[in-house]
Backbone as a chain_set.jsonl record, in Angstrom:
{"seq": "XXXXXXXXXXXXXXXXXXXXXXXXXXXXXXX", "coords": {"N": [[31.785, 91.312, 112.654], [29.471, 90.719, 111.834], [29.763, 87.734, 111.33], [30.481, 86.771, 113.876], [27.95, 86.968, 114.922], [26.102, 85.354, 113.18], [27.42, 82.927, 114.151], [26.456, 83.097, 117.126], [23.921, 82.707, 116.347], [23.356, 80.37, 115.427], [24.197, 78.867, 117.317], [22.467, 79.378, 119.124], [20.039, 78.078, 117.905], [20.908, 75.562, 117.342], [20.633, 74.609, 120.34], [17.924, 75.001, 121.356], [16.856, 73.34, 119.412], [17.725, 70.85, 120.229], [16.66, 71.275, 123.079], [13.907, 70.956, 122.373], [13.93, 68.499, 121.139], [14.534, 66.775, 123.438], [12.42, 67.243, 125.538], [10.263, 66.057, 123.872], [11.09, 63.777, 123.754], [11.007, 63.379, 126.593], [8.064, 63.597, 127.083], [7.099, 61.742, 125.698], [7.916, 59.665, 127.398], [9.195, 57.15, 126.655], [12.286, 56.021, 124.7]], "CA": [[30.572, 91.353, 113.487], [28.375, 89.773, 110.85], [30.723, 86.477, 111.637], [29.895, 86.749, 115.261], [26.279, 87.105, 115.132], [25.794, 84.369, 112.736], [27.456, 81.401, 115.153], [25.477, 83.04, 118.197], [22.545, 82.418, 115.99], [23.326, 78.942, 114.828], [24.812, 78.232, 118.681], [20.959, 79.681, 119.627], [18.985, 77.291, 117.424], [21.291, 74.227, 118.657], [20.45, 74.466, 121.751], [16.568, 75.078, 121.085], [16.591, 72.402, 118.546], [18.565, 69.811, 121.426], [15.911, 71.237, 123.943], [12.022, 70.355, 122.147], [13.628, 67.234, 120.929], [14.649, 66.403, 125.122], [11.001, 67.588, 125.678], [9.412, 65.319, 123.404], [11.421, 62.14, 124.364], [10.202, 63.124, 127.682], [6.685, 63.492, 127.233], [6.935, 60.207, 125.47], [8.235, 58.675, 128.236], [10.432, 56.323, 126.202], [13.343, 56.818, 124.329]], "C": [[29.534, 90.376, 112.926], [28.549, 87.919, 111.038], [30.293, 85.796, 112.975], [28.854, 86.036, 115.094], [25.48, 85.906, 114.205], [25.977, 82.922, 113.327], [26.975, 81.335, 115.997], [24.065, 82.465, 117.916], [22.349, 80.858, 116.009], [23.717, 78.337, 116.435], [22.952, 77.79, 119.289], [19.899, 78.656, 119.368], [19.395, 76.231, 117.243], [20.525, 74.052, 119.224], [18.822, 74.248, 121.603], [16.612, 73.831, 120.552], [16.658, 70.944, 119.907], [16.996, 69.569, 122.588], [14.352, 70.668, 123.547], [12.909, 69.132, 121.741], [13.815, 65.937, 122.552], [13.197, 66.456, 125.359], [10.142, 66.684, 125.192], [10.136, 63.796, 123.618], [10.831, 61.902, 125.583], [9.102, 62.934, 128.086], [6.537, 61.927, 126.689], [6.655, 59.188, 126.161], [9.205, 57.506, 128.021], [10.874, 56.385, 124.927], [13.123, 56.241, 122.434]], "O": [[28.94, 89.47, 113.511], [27.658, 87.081, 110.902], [29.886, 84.646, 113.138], [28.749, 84.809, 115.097], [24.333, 85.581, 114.512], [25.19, 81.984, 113.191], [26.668, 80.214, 116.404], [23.277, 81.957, 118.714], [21.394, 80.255, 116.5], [23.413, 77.156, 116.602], [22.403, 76.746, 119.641], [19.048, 78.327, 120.195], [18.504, 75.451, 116.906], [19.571, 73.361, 118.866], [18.492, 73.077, 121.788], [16.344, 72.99, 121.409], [15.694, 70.287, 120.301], [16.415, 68.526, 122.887], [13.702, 70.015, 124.364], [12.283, 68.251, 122.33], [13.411, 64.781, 122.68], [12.738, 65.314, 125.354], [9.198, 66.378, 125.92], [9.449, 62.774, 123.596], [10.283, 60.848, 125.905], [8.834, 62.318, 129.118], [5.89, 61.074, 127.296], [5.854, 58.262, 126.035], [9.873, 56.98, 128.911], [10.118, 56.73, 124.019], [13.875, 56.68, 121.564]]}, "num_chains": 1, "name": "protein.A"}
C-alpha cells in the first residue's frame, strides 16, 4: 500500500510541477 501511495504522490506532483511551468511559459508569452 505504502508502494502505491508513494508513485500516486510522485505521479501527483509531476503533473502539477508540468502544469505551473505550462502556465508560466504562457503568461510569458514566449517560450
Amino acid at each position: 500500500a505504502g508502494f502505491t501511495t508513494g508513485v500516486c504522490v510522485l505521479f501527483l506532483m509531476g503533473i502539477l510541477t508540468l502544469y505551473c511551468c505550462y502556465r508560466v511559459v504562457k503568461s510569458r508569452g514566449t517560450i
